[in-house]
Phi, psi and omega in degrees: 000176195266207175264183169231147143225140196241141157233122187247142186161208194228235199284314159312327186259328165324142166316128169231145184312314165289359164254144165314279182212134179267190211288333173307286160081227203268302198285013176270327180297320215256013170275330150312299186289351152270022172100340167249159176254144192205146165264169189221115170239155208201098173260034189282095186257125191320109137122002154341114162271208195229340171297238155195173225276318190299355211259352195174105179259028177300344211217080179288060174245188198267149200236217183295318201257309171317309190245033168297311167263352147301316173301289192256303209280328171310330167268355199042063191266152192285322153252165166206133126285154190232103173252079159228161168155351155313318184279308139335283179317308178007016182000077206235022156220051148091193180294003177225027168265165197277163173276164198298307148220154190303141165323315157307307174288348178279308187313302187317335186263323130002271173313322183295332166280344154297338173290296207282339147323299184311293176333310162292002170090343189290178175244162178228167205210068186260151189244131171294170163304112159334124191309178157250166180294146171309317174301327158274002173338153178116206175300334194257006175258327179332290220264333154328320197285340165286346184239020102349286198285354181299292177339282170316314185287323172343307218267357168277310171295333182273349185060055184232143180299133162213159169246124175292111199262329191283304176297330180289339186284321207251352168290281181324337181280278194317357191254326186268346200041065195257180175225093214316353179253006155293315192265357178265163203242312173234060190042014139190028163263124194288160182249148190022268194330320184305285181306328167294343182260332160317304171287355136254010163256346155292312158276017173270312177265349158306309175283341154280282198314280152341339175273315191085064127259155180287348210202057178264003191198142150069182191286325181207159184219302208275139145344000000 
């Protein structure tokens, strides 16, 4: 059979009406033009924290923690990415209001899902956040860049693959001589373009993991 893969995760990673094709997707096409077959489920859902609705209901829908074995763990995917933390991060009383979840409680639901992944025999993949746009320049990029780096060190304690998405992002604006709200659709859902490099750093580390190289992506890479 081919592989599963689930991408879990919130409005960046979710079907959006404006976009072609976002990155779940592009990575079942181009993991196909590398021979492999693969289903793709794509769990991304708008306005998704990493908790769960008991931990912060600003947003009443089933959240990270809600639909995890519903979502992720019922398929026995071989991969899961894991993206969140725009929502998380969140500020919604200004620079000096607390975020939607604490940074501390993100790292945590973070780890717990590489662990019940790992259980389940899957790899996990994990993407920091996405830059923001100029207009959120300020308190909310401040405190984004925290749960960025939770994200990076996780995947260093964890031996777990990641994609720097806030780099990857911003390597790609400097080479084009571009402006980080070129890849953004309102200064902070990525646009194609956005969703095409994700997703090709996703299958960079998946076909480096079958080849058995050690170092494909980001800062740490392999499982």
């Amino acid at each position: 059979r081919g592989l599963t893969i689930v991408t879990f995760g919130n409005s960046t990673t979710a079907p959006r009406k404006n976009i072609d094709k976002v990155y779940a997707v592009r990575l079942q096409e181009y993991l196909k033009d590398e021979g492999l077959e693969s289903t793709v489920i794509n769990a991304g859902n708008p306005s998704s924290h990493s908790g769960s609705i008991k931990d912060n209901d600003f947003a009443k829908i089933a959240h990270g923690m809600d639909r995890f074995d519903s979502g992720v763990i019922r398929y026995h995917p071989d991969w899961v990415t894991i993206n969140f933390g725009l929502n998380d991060s969140w500020q919604d009383n200004g620079a000096k209001g607390t975020s939607r979840i604490p940074v501390t409680t993100y790292r945590h639901n973070l780890s717990f899902y590489i662990d019940k992944i790992r259980e389940n025999k899957g790899r996990v993949i994990l993407l920091t956040p996405n830059p923001v746009g100029k207009k959120f320049y300020g308190y909310h990029k401040k405190r984004l860049k925290k749960y960025r780096r939770v994200v990076k060190k996780l995947s260093k304690e964890k031996n777990v693959a990641v994609i720097d998405t806030w780099k990857l992002f911003e390597k790609y604006i400097r080479k084009n001589h571009m402006e980080i709200d070129s890849l953004l659709l309102d200064g902070i859902h990525p646009g194609d373009t956005g969703h095409d490099l994700i997703a090709k750093e996703i299958v960079r580390i998946i076909t480096g993991f079958k080849n058995n190289e050690q170092v494909i992506s980001g800062d740490k890479a392999a499982n």
